[in-house]
C-alpha positions as CSV (number, residue, x, y, z in Angstrom):
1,X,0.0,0.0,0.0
2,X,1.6,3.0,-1.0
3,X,2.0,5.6,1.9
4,X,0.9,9.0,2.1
5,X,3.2,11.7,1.7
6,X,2.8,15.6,2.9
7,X,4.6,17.4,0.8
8,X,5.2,20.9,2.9
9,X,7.1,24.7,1.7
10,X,9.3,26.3,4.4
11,X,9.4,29.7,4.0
12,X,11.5,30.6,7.1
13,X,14.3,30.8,8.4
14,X,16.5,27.4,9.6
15,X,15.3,27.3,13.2
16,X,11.3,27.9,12.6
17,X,12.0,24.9,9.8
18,X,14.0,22.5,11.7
19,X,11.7,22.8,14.5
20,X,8.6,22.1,12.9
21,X,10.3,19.2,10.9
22,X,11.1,17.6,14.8
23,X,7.4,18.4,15.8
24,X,6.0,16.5,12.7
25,X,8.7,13.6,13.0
26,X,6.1,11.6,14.7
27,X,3.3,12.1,12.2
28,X,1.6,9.2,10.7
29,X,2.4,10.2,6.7
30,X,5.9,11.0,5.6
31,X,6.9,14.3,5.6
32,X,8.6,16.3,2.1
33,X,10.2,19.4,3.1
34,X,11.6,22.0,1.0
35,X,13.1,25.3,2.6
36,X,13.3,28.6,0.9
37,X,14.4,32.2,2.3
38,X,14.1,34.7,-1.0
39,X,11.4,35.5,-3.0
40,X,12.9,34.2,-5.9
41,X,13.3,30.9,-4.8
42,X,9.6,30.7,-3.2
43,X,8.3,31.8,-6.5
44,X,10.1,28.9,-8.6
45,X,8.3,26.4,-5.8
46,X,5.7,28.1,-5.7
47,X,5.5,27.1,-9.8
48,X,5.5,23.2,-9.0
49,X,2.6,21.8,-7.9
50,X,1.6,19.4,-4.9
51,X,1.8,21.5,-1.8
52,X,0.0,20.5,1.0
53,X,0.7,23.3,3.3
54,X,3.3,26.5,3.8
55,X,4.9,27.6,7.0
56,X,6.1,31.7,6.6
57,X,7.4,33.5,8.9
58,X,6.8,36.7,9.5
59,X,9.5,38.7,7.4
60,X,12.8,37.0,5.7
61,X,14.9,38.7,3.6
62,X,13.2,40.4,1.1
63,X,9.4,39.4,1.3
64,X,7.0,38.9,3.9
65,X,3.9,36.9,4.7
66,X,2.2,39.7,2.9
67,X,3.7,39.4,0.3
68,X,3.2,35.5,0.0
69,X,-0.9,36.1,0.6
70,X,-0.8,38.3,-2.0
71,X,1.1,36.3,-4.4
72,X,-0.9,33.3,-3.5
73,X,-4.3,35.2,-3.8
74,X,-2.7,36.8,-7.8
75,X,-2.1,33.0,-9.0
76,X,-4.9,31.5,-7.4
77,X,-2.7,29.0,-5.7
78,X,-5.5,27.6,-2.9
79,X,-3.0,26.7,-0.6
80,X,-3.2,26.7,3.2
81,X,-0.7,29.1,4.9
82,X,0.3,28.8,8.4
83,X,2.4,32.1,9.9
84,X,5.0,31.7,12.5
85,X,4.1,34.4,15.4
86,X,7.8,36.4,16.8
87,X,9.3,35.9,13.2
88,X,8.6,39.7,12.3
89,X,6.6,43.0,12.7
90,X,3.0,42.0,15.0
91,X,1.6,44.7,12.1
92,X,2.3,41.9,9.2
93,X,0.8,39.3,11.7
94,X,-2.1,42.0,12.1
95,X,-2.3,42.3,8.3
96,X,-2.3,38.8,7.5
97,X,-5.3,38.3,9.8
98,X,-7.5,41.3,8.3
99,X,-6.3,38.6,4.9
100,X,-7.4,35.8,6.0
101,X,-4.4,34.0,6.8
102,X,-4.9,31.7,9.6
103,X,-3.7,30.1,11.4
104,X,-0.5,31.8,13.5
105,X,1.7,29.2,15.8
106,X,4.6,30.0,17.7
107,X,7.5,27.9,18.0
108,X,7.2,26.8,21.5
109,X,6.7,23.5,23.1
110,X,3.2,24.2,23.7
111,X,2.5,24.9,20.1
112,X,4.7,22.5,18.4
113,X,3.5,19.7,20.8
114,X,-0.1,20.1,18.9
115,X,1.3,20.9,15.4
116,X,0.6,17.5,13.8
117,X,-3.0,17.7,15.3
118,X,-3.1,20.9,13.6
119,X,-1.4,19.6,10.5
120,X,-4.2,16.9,10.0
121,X,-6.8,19.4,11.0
122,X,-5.6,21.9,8.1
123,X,-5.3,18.9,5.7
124,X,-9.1,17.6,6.4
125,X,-10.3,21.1,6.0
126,X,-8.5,21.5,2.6
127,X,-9.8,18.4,1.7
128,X,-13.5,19.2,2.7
129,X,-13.0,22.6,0.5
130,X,-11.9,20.9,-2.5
131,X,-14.7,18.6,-2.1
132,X,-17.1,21.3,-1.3
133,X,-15.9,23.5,-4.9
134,X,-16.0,20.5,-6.9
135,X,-20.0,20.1,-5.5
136,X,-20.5,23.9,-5.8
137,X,-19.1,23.7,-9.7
138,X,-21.4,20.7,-10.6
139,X,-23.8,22.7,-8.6
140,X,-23.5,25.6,-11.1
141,X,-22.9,23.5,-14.3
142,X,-26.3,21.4,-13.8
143,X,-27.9,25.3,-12.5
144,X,-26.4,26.3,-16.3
145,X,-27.7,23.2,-17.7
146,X,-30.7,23.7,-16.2
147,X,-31.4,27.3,-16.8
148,X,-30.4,26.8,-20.7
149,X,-33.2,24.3,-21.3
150,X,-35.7,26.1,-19.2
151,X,-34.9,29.4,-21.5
152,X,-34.3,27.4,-24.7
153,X,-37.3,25.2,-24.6
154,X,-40.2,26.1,-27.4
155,X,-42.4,25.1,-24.4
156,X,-43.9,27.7,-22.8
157,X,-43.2,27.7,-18.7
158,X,-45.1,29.8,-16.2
159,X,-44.6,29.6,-12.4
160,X,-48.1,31.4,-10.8
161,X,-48.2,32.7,-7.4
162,X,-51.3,32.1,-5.1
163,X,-52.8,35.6,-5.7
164,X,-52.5,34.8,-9.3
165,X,-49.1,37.2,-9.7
166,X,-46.7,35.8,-12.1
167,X,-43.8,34.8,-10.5
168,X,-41.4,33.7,-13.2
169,X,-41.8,32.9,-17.1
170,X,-39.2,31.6,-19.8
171,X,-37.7,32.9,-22.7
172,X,-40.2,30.8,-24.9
173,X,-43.2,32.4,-23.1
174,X,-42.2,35.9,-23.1
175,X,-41.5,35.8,-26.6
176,X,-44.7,34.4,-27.6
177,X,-46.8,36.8,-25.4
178,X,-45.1,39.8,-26.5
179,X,-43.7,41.0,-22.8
180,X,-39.9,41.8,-21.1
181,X,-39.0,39.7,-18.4
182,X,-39.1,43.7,-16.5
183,X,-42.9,43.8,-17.7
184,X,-43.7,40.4,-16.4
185,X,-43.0,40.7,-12.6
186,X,-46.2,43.3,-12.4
187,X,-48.8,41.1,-14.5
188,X,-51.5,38.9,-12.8
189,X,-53.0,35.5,-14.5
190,X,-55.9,37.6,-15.3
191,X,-54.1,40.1,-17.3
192,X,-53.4,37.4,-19.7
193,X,-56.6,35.6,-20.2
194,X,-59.1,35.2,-23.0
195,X,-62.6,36.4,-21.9
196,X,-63.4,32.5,-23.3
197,X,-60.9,30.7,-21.1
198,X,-61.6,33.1,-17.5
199,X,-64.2,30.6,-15.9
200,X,-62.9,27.1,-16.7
201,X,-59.1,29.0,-15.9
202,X,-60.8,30.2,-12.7
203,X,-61.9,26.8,-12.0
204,X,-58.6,25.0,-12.6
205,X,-56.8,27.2,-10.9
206,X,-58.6,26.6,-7.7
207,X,-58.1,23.1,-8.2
208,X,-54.3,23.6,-8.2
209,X,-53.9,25.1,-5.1
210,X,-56.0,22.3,-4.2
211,X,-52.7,20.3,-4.8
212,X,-54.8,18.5,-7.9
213,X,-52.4,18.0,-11.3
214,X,-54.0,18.7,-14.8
215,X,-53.2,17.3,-17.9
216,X,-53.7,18.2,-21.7
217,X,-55.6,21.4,-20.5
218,X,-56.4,24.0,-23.6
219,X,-57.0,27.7,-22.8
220,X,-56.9,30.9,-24.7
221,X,-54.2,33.5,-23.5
222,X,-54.0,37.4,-25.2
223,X,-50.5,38.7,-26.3
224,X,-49.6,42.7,-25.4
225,X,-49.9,42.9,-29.1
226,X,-54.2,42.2,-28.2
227,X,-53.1,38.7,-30.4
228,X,-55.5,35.5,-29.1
229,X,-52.7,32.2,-29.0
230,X,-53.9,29.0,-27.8
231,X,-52.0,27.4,-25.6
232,X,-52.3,23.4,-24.6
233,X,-50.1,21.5,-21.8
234,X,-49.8,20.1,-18.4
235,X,-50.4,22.3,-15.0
236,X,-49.2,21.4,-11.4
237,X,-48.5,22.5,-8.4
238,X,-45.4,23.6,-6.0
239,X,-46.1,22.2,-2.2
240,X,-43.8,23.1,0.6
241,X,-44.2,22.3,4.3
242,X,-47.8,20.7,3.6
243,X,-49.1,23.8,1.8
244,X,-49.3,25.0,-2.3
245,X,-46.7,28.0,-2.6
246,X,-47.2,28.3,-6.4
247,X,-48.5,26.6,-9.5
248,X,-46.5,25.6,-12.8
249,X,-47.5,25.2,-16.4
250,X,-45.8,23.5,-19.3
251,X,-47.8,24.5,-22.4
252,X,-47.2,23.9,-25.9
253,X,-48.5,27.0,-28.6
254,X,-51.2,25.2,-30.4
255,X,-52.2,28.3,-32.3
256,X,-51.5,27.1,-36.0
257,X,-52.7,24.0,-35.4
258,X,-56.6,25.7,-34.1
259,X,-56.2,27.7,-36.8
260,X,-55.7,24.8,-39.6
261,X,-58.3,22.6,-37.6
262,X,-60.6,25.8,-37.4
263,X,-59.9,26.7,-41.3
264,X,-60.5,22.2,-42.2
265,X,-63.9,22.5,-39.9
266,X,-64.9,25.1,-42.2
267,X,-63.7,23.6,-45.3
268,X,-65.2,20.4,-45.2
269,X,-68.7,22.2,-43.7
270,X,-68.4,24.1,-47.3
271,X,-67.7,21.3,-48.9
272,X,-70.5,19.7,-47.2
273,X,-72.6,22.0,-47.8
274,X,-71.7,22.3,-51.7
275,X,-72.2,18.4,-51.9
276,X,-75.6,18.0,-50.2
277,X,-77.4,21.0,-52.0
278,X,-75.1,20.2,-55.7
279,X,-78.1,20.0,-58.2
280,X,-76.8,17.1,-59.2
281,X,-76.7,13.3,-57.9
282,X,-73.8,12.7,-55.4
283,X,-72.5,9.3,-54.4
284,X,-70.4,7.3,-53.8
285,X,-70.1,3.6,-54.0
286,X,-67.8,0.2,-53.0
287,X,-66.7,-2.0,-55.6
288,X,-69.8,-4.4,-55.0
289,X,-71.8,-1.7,-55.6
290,X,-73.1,-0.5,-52.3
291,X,-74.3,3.0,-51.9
292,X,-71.7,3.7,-49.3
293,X,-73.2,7.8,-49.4
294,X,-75.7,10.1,-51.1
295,X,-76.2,13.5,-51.0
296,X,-79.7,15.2,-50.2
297,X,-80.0,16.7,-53.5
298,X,-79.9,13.2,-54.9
299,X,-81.6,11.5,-52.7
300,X,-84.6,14.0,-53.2
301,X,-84.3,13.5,-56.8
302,X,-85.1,9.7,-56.5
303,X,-87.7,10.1,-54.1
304,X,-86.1,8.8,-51.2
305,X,-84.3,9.9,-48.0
306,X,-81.0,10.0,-47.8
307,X,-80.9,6.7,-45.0
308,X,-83.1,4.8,-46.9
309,X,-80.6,4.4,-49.8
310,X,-77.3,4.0,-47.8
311,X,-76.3,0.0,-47.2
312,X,-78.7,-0.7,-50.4
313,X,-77.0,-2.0,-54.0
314,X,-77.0,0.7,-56.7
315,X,-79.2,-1.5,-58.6
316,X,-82.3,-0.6,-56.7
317,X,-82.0,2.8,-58.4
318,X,-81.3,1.7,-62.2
319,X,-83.3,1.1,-64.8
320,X,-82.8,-3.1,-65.3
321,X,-82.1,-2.8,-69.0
322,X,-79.2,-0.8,-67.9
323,X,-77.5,-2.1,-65.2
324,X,-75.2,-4.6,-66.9
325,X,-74.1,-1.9,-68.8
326,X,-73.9,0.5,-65.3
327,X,-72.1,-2.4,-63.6
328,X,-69.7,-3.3,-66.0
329,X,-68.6,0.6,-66.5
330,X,-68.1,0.3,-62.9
331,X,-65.7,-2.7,-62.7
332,X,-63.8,-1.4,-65.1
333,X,-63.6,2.1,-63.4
334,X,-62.0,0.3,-60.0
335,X,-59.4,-1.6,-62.4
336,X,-58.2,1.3,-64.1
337,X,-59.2,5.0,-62.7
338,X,-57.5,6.4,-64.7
339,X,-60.0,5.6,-67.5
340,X,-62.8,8.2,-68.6
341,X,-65.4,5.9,-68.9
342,X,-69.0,8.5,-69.3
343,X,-72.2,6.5,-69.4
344,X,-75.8,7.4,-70.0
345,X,-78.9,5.6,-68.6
346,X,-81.8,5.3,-66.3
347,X,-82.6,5.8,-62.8
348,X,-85.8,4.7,-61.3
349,X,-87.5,6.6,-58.7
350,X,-89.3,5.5,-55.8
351,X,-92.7,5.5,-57.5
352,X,-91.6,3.6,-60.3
353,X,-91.0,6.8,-62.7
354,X,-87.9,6.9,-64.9
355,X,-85.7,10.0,-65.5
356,X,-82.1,9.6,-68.0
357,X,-78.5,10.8,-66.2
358,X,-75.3,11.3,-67.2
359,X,-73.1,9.4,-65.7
360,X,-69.4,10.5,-64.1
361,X,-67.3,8.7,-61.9
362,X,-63.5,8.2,-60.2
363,X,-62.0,6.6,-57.3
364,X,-62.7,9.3,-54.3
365,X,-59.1,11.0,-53.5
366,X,-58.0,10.4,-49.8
367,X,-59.8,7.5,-48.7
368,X,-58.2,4.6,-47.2
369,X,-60.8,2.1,-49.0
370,X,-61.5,2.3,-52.3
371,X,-64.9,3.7,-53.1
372,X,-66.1,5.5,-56.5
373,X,-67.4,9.2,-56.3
374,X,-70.4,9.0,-59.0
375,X,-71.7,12.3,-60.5
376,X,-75.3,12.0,-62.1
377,X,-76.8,15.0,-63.7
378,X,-80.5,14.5,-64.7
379,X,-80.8,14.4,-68.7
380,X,-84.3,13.8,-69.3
381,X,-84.9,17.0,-70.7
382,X,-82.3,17.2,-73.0
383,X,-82.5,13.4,-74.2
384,X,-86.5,14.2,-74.6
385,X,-85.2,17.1,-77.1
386,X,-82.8,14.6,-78.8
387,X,-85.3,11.7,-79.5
388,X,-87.7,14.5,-80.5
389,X,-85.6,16.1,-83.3
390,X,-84.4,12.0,-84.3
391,X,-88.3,11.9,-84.6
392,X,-89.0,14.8,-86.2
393,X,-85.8,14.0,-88.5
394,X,-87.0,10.1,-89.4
395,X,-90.7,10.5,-89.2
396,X,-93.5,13.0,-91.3
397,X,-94.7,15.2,-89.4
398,X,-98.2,15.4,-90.5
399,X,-98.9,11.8,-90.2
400,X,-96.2,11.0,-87.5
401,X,-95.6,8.1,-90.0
402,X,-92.0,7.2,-91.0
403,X,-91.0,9.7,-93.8
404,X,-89.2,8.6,-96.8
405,X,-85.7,9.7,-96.1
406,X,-85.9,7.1,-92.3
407,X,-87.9,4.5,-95.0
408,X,-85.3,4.7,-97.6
409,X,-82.4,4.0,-94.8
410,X,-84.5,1.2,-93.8
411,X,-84.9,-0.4,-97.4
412,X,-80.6,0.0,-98.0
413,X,-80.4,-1.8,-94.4
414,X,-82.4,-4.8,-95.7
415,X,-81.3,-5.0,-99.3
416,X,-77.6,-4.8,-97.8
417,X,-77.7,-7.4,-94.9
418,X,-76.8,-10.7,-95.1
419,X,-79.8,-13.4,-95.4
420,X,-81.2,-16.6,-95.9
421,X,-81.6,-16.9,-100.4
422,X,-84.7,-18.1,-99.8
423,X,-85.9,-15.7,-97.2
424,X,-88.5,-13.0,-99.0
425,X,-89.7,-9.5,-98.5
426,X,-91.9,-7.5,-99.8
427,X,-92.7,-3.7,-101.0
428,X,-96.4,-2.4,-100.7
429,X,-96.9,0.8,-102.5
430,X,-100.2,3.0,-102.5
431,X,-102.0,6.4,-103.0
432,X,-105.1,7.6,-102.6
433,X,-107.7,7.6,-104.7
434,X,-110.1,11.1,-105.3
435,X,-107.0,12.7,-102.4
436,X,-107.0,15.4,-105.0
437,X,-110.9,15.7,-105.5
438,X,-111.4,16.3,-101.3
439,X,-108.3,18.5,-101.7
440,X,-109.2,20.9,-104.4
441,X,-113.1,21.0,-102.9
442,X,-112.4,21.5,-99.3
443,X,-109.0,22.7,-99.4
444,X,-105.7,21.7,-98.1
445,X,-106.3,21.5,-94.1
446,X,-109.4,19.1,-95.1
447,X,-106.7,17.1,-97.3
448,X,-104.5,17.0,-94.0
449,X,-106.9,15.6,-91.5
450,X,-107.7,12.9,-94.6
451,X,-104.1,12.0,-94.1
452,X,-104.0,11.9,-90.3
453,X,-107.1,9.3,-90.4
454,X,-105.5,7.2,-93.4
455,X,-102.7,6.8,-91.6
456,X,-104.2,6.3,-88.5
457,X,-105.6,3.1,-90.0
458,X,-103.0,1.8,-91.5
459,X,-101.2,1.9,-88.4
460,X,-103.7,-0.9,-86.7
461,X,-103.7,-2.7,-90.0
462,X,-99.4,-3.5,-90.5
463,X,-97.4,-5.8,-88.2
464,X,-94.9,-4.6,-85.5
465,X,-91.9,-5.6,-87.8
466,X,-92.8,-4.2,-91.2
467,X,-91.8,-0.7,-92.0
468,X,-95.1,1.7,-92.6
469,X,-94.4,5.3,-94.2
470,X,-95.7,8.1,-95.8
471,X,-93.2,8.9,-98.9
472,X,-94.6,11.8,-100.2
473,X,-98.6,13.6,-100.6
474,X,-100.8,10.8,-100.5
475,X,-98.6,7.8,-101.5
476,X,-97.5,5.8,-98.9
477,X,-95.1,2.3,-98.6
478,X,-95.5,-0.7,-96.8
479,X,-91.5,-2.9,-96.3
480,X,-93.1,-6.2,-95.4
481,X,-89.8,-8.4,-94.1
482,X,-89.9,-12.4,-94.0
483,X,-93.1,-12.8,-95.6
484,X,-94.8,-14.8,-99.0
485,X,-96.3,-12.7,-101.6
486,X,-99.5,-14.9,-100.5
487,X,-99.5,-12.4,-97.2
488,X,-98.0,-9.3,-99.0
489,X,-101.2,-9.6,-101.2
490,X,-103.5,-10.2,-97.9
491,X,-101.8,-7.0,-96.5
492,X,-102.8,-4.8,-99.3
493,X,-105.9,-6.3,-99.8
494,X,-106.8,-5.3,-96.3
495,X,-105.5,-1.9,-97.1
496,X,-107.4,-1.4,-99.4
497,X,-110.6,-3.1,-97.9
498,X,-110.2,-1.3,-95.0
499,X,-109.7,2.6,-96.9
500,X,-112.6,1.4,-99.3
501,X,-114.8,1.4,-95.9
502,X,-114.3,4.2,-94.3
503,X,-116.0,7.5,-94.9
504,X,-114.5,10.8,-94.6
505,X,-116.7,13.5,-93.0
506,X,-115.4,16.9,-93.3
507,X,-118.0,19.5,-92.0
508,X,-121.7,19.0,-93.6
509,X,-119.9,16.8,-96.2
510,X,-119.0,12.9,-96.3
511,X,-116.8,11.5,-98.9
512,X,-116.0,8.0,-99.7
513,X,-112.3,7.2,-101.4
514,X,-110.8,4.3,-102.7
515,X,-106.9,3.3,-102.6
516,X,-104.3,1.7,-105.7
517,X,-102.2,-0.7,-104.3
518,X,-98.5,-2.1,-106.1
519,X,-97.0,-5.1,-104.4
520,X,-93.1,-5.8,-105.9
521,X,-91.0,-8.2,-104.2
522,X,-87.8,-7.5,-102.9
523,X,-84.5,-9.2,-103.9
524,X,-81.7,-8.6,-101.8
525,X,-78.7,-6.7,-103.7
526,X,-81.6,-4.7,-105.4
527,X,-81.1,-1.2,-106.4
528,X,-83.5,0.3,-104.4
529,X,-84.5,3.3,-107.2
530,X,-85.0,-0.2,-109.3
531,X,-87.5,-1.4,-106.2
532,X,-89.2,1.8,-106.0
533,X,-89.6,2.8,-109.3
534,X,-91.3,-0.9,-110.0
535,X,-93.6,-0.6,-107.0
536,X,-94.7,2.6,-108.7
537,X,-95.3,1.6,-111.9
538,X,-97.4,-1.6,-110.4
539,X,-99.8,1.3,-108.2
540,X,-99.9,3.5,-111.4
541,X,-100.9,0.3,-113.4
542,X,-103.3,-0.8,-110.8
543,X,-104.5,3.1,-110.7
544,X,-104.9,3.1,-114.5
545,X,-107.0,-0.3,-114.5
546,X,-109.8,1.4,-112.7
547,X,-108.4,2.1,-109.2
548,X,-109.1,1.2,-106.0
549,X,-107.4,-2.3,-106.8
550,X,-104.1,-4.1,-106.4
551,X,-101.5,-5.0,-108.9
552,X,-98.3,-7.1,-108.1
553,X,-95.6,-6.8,-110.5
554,X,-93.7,-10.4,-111.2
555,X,-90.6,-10.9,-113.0
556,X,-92.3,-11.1,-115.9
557,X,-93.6,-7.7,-115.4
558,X,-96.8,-6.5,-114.1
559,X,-99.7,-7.9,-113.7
560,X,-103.3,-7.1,-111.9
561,X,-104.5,-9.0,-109.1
C-alpha cells in the first residue's frame, strides 16, 4: 500500500524549519520538506505543484507573509498558509489576519506539541473545500444546464403565485406573449386571459392550489400585441411544508394548429354543404356496388331519404335494361381509374318513374378504401329534345308516319344485310284515290286531317316488324320483311278493304275514297330506285286499270291481281 506523503514549503528561516520538521517527525504520513528564504526561490516552488501546506514567517529577507498572501491570492494557488508568530513585525501578523491567513503558531513546546493535530486538521479542511468546490461547480454547471433548457425550450413555462401574480416565465413564453422579463414581474393570471378561457381558468386554478395536477388542459391566452394564441399543456402544483406556494405550467403553442383545424372544420362544412345541395346526384359507392353515401339533393331526386338508400346496392335505383351496362362501367372504373369511362342511362324513382342521367365517376381521392365518387346529372330534358328532333328527322310530321328519307335508310339496311336466299320480302306501294278531288273542294287542311285518319288506319292494319311510311302527298309504302307474296297480297288487300270502308266527313260533307295498291318483291342486292320505281309503276298500273285495286308486279312484269 503506498504511503501517504505531505509534501510541505518552508518559507522561514533554519530554526522555525528545523523545529517544525522535529514536531512533525512523529506524524503518521511522511513528511517532504523544501526550505526557501528569498522570493525568488519561493516563487520557482511556488510554480510546482503538490503542496500540501506552507509555513512563513513573519519577514525573511526580502518578502513577507504579505507578500506571500498576496502572491498566492494573484495565481490562485488555494494553498493553506500557516504564519510563524515572533518571526517579524505583530503589524504583518495584524495584516495577514484582516487577509485571511490563519492560522498563527509559535515555536514553543506548547504549540509544536499540537502541530501535527493541527497539521491533520488543516489537511481535512483542505480536503472538505476541494470537495465542497467540486460540489459547488457541478452545482452551477447542472444550475447552467438547467437554466439553458428552461430558456431554450419552445415550451412555454409559467410559475403562478397564489394571488394569481406571475412569479417567473421563460424565454419561450415571453416571446410568444409579447412581454420583457421587466414587464412580467407586475402582470397577474388575469391580465393574460381570453374572456373564453376566464371561468374554466378560474376553476382549474382553484383546483391547483387544491394540490390536484391537470393534464392536456387548452386555454386561450391574449399577447400585449391584443393577439388571441392557444395554448395546450400540463399544469401542477409547487407544495412546501404541507401547503401549495405556487402553481406551474408546461404549455405547448397550439395556435397554428386551431387555426388549420378551425380553417378544415370550415372547409369540409363548405364542402359539405356544396355536396348536399349540388343540383346534381352525389355518391359514392364500394366495388360491390353498395351506396356507401348520397347527397340530399340526390336522394330527393329519386324520391327517397338520404338513410333509406345507404347500405342498399346501386341497382335498386337503375333502370334493369341498364344495369349490366352501369355495372360493367363500374368494374372497369376500380381496375383502371384512370379511365374516362361517361355513361348514360336510367334511374328509377321510388314511384316507379324513370328519368335519363349522365353518368361521371373516379376513385374518391384520400380515402383509405376504395370507393367510386359517382356524379349523375339529370338528362331527361335534353335526351327528350334529342329523340324529339331523331323523330322529327325520321318521321313525317303530319302523319307521324316514317318519312321517306328514315324508309329509304330502312330499305338499304335490308337490301344490304346478309340473309337466308330463300328468305323473301316485300314492298307495298299506294296512294289515294279522289285525295286530289277532297283536296281541291275543301281545301288543303281538309286534305290534312284525310291524311292523319288514313294513316291512322294503316297503323292498326301492319305488323310490329314491317316498316309503314308516308313517302310523299298521298302515297304511302309498306316494307313487309320475312313474308310470301301470298300475305303481302292479304296486306294490301286489307288496305285497301279497309280505306274502301271508311268515310271521310269533313263538316256537312261525307266523302268515300278508294286506294291503288303495287305489291313488288324484294330481292336482296336490289337497287333500291329499281324497287321503287317498280312498286310505282305496279300502283300506277293498278290506278290506270280502274283504281281502287291491287297490282303485283312479277318478273315477268306486271300484272293485276
Amino acid at each position: 500500500m503506498q504511503e501517504n506523503v505531505v509534501k510541505l514549503l518552508m518559507a522561514c528561516s533554519i530554526e522555525s524549519s528545523a523545529a517544525i520538521e522535529q514536531a512533525l517527525i512523529n506524524h503518521g504520513s511522511s513528511v517532504l520538506v523544501r526550505r526557501v528564504e528569498a522570493a525568488r526561490d519561493l516563487q520557482h516552488a511556488l510554480e510546482t505543484p503538490g503542496w500540501n501546506l506552507i509555513f512563513s514567517d513573519l519577514a525573511l529577507s526580502d518578502f513577507t507573509a504579505v507578500d506571500l498572501t498576496n502572491l498566492l491570492s494573484v495565481k490562485a494557488w488555494d494553498i493553506p498558509l500557516v504564519v510563524i508568530e515572533g518571526t517579524g513585525d505583530e503589524e504583518i501578523a495584524f495584516r495577514c489576519l484582516e487577509m485571511g491567513v490563519g492560522p498563527i503558531i509559535r515555536c514553543d513546546e506548547q504549540h509544536l506539541r499540537s502541530l501535527p493535530r493541527l497539521v491533520d486538521t488543516l489537511l481535512r479542511r483542505v480536503e472538505q473545500d476541494r470537495t465542497r468546490r467540486q460540489l459547488e461547480k457541478r452545482l452551477r454547471e447542472s444550475e447552467e444546464r438547467f437554466l439553458d433548457v428552461f430558456d431554450n425550450t419552445s415550451d412555454l413555462i409559467q410559475c403562478v403565485a397564489p394571488d394569481g401574480s406571475i412569479m417567473f416565465t421563460n424565454r419561450s413564453w415571453r416571446k410568444v406573449m409579447g412581454y420583457t422579463e421587466e414587464e412580467v414581474r407586475s402582470l397577474k393570471l388575469l391580465d393574460l386571459l381570453h374572456p373564453d378561457s376566464m371561468i374554466c381558468c378560474s376553476d382549474r386554478f382553484g383546483r391547483l392550489m387544491n394540490g390536484e395536477a391537470l393534464s392536456c388542459i387548452e386555454f386561450k391566452f391574449v399577447t400585449k400585441a391584443g393577439e388571441t394564441v392557444h395554448l395546450m399543456g400540463d399544469c401542477g402544483s409547487i407544495i412546501k411544508e404541507g401547503g401549495v406556494i405556487s402553481t406551474r405550467g408546461i404549455f405547448r403553442n397550439v395556435t397554428d394548429t386551431v387555426k388549420v383545424e378551425k380553417a378544415l372544420k370550415i372547409t369540409e362544412a363548405r364542402y359539405q354543404a356544396l355536396y348536399e345541395n349540388a343540383p346534381d346526384i352525389y355518391s359514392t359507392i364500394s366495388s360491390s356496388g353498395e351506396i356507401l353515401s348520397i347527397n340530399q339533393t340526390g336522394a330527393r331526386m329519386l324520391g327517397y331519404e338520404a338513410n333509406e338508400l345507404i347500405g342498399e346496392s346501386a341497382a335498386k335505383v337503375i333502370h334493369p335494361e341498364d344495369q349490366r351496362a352501369v355495372f360493367a362501367c363500374v368494374e372497369k372504373l376500380f381496375a383502371d381509374p384512370d379511365a374516362k369511362l361517361d355513361i348514360e342511362y336510367r334511374k328509377i324513382r321510388k314511384d316507379g318513374s324513370v328519368f335519363w342521367v349522365h353518368q361521371r365517376a373516379s376513385l374518391e381521392p384520400g380515402s383509405n378504401a376504395q370507393r367510386l365518387l359517382v356524379i349523375c346529372r339529370d338528362i331527361t330534358e335534353k335526351r327528350y329534345l334529342e329523340d324529339k328532333l331523331a323523330h322529327q328527322a325520321s318521321h313525317d310530321m303530319l302523319t307521324n308516319l316514317m318519312n321517306r328519307r328514315e324508309f329509304e335508310r330502312r330499305f338499304h339496311q335490308l337490301l344490304e344485310r346478309d340473309s337466308d336466299p330463300s328468305d323473301r320480302h316485300y314492298l307495298c306501294f299506294f296512294d289515294l284515290d279522289q285525295f286530289k278531288a277532297i283536296n281541291d273542294t275543301c281545301g288543303h287542311i281538309a286534305g290534312d286531317e284525310l291524311l292523319r285518319q288514313i294513316a291512322a288506319l294503316l297503323k292498326g292494319l301492319v305488323r310490329s316488324r314491317d316498316t309503314l311510311a308516308r313517302i310523299g302527298g298521298d302515297e304511302f309504302a309498306v316494307l313487309m320483311e320475312h313474308g310470301s307474296l301470298e300475305k303481302a297480297l292479304l296486306l294490301a288487300e286489307k288496305i285497301r278493304a279497309t280505306i274502301e270502308a271508311f268515310e271521310f266527313h269533313w263538316r256537312s260533307q261525307r266523302f268515300s275514297i278508294g286506294v291503288s295498291v303495287g305489291v313488288v318483291p324484294v330481292q336482296v342486292g336490289q337497287p333500291i330506285t329499281e324497287l321503287l320505281n317498280m312498286a310505282d309503276m305496279a300502283c300506277y298500273t293498278a290506278k290506270k286499270q280502274g283504281r281502287n285495286r291491287i297490282c303485283a308486279a312479277h318478273a315477268e312484269g306486271v300484272v293485276p291481281d
